[in-house]
BALOBA-264884 format. One record per residue (C-alpha): y, x, z; residue in one letter; chain. Coordinates in Angstrom, 1 decimal. Each point is the difference from the previous one (the first is absolute). Last residue first. Example, Ala and Ser with C-alpha at 12.3 -4.5 7.8 and 13.67 -1.06 7.14 Angstrom:
# residues 2
<node><c2>-1.1</c2><c1>13.7</c1><c3>7.1</c3><code>S</code><unit>A</unit></node>
<node><c2>-3.4</c2><c1>-1.4</c1><c3>0.7</c3><code>A</code><unit>A</unit></node>
This chain:
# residues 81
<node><c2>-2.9</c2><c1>-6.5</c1><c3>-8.6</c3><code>X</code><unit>A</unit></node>
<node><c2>1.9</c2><c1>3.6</c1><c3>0.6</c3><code>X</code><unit>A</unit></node>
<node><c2>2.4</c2><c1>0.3</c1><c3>2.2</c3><code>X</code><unit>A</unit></node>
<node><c2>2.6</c2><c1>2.6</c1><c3>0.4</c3><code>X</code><unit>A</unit></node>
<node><c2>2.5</c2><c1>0.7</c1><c3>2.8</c3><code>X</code><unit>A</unit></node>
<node><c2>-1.0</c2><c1>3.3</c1><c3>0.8</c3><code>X</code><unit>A</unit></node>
<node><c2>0.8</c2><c1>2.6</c1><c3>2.1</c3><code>X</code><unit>A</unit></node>
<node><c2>2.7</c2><c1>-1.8</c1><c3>2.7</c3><code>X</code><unit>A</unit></node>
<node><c2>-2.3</c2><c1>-2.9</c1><c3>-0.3</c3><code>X</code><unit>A</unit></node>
<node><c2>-2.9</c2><c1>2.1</c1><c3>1.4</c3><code>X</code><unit>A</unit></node>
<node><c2>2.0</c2><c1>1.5</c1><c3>3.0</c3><code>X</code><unit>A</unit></node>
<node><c2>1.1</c2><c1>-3.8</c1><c3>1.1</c3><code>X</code><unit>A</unit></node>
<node><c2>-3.5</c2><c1>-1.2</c1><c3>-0.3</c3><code>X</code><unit>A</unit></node>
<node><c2>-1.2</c2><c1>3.2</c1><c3>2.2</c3><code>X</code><unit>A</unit></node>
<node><c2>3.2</c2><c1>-1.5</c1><c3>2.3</c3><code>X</code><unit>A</unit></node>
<node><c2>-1.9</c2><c1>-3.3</c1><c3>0.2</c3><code>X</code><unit>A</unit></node>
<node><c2>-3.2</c2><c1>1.5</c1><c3>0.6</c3><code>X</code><unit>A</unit></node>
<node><c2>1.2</c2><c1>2.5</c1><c3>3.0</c3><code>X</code><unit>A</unit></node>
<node><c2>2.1</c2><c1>-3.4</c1><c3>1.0</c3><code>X</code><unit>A</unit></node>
<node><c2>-2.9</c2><c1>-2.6</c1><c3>0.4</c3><code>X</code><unit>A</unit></node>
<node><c2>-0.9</c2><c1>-2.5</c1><c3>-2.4</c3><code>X</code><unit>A</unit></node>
<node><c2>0.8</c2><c1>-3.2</c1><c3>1.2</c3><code>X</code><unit>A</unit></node>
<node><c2>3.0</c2><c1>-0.4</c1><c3>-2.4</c3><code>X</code><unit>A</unit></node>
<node><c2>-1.9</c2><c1>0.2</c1><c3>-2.9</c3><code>X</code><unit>A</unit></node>
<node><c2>1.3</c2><c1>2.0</c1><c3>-2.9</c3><code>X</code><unit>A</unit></node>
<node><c2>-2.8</c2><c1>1.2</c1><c3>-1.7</c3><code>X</code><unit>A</unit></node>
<node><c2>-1.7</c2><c1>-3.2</c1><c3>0.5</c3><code>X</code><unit>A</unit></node>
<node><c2>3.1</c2><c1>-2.2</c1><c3>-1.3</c3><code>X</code><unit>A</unit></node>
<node><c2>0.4</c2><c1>3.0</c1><c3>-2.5</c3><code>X</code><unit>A</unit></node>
<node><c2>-4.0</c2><c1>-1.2</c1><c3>-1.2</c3><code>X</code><unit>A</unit></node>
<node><c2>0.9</c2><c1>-4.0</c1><c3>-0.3</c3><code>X</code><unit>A</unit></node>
<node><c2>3.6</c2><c1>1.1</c1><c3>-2.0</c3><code>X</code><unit>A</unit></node>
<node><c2>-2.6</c2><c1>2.3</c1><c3>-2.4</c3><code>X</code><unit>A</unit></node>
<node><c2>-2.2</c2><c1>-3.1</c1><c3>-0.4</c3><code>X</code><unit>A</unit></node>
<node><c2>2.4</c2><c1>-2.4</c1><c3>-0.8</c3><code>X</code><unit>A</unit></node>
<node><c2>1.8</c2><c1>2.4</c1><c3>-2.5</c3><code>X</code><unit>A</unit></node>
<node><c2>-3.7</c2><c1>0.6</c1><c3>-1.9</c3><code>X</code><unit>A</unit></node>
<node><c2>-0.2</c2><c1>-3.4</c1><c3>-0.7</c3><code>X</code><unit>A</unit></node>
<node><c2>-1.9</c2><c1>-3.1</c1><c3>1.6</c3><code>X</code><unit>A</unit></node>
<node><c2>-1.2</c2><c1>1.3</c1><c3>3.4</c3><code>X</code><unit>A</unit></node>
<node><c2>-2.3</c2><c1>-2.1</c1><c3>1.5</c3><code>X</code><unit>A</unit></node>
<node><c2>0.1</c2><c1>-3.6</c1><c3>1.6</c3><code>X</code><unit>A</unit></node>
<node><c2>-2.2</c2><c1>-1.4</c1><c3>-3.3</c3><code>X</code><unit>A</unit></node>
<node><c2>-0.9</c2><c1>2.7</c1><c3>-2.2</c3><code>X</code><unit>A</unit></node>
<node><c2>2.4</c2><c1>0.9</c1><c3>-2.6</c3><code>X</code><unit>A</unit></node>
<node><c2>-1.1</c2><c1>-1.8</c1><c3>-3.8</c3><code>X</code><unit>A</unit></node>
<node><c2>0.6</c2><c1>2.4</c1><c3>-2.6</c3><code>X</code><unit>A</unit></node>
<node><c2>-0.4</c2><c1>-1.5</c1><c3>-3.7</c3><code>X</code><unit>A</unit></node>
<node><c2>-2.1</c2><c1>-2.3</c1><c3>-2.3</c3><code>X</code><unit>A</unit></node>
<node><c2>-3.5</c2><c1>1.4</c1><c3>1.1</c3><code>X</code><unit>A</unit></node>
<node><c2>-2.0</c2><c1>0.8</c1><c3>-3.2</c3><code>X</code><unit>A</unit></node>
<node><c2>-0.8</c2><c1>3.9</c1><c3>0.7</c3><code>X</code><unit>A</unit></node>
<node><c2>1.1</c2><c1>0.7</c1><c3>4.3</c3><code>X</code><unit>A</unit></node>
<node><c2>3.6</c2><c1>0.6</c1><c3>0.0</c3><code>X</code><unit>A</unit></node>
<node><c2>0.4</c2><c1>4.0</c1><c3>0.7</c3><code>X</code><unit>A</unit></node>
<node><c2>0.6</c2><c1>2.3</c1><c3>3.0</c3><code>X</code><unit>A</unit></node>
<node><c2>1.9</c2><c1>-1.2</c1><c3>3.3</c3><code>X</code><unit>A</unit></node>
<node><c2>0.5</c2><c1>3.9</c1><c3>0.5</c3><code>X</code><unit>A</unit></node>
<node><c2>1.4</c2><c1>0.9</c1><c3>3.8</c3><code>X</code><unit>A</unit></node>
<node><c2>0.6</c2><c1>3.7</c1><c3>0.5</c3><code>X</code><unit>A</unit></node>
<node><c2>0.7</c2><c1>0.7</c1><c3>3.7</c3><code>X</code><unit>A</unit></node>
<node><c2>1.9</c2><c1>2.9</c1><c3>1.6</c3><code>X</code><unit>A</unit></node>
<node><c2>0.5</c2><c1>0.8</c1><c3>4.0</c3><code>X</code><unit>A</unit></node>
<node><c2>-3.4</c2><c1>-0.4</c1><c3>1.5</c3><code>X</code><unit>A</unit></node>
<node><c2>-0.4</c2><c1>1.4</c1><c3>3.2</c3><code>X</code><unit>A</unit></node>
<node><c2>-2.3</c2><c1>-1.4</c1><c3>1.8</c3><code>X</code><unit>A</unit></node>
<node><c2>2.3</c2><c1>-2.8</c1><c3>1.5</c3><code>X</code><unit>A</unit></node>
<node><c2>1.6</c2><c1>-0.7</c1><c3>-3.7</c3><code>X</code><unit>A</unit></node>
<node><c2>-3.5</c2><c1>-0.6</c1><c3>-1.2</c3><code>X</code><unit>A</unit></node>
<node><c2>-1.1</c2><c1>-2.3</c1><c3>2.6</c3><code>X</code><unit>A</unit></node>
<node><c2>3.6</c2><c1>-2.1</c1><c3>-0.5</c3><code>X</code><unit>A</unit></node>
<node><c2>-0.4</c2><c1>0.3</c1><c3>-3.6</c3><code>X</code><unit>A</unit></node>
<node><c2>-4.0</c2><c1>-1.6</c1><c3>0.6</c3><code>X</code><unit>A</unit></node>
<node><c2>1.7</c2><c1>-3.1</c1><c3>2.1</c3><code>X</code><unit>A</unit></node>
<node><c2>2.8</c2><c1>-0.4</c1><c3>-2.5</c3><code>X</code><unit>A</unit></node>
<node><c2>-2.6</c2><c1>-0.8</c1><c3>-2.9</c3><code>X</code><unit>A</unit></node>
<node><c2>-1.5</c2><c1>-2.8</c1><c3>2.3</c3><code>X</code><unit>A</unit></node>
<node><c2>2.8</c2><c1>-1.3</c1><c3>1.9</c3><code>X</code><unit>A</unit></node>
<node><c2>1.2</c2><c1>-0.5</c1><c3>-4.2</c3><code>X</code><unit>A</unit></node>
<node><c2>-3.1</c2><c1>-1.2</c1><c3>-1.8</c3><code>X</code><unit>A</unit></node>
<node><c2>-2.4</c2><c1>1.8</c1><c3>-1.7</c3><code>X</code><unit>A</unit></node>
């Protein structure tokens, strides 16, 4: 998918609650020469985890959210991709 696309569903999630993802890209498809990213998406796992802070940390979110990001942080600072 591309980017908007991808950061459009982590914003739903986020808003509902969501706090942990798992992402797996999974396996080359049998006789393809190598990974190919999809046009205007995410190309490694490090894109995609900056794209989801950027949601996480979103400026327009309002302060109960913002502090519930804060809270979370404090707790754990790992992500897995």
């Amino acid at each position: 998918m591309d980017r908007a696309h991808v950061l459009e569903i982590a914003r739903s999630y986020w808003h509902t609650g969501v706090r942990h993802i798992v992402a797996l890209r999974g396996d080359v498809p049998q006789g393809s020469k190598g990974y190919t990213p999809y046009p205007d998406g995410f190309a490694y796992a490090v894109d995609l985890v900056r794209g989801l802070r950027s949601v996480a940390t979103s400026r327009s979110q309002s302060p109960p959210i913002r502090k519930a990001i804060r809270r979370h942080r404090a707790r754990s600072s790992t992500w897995i991709i």
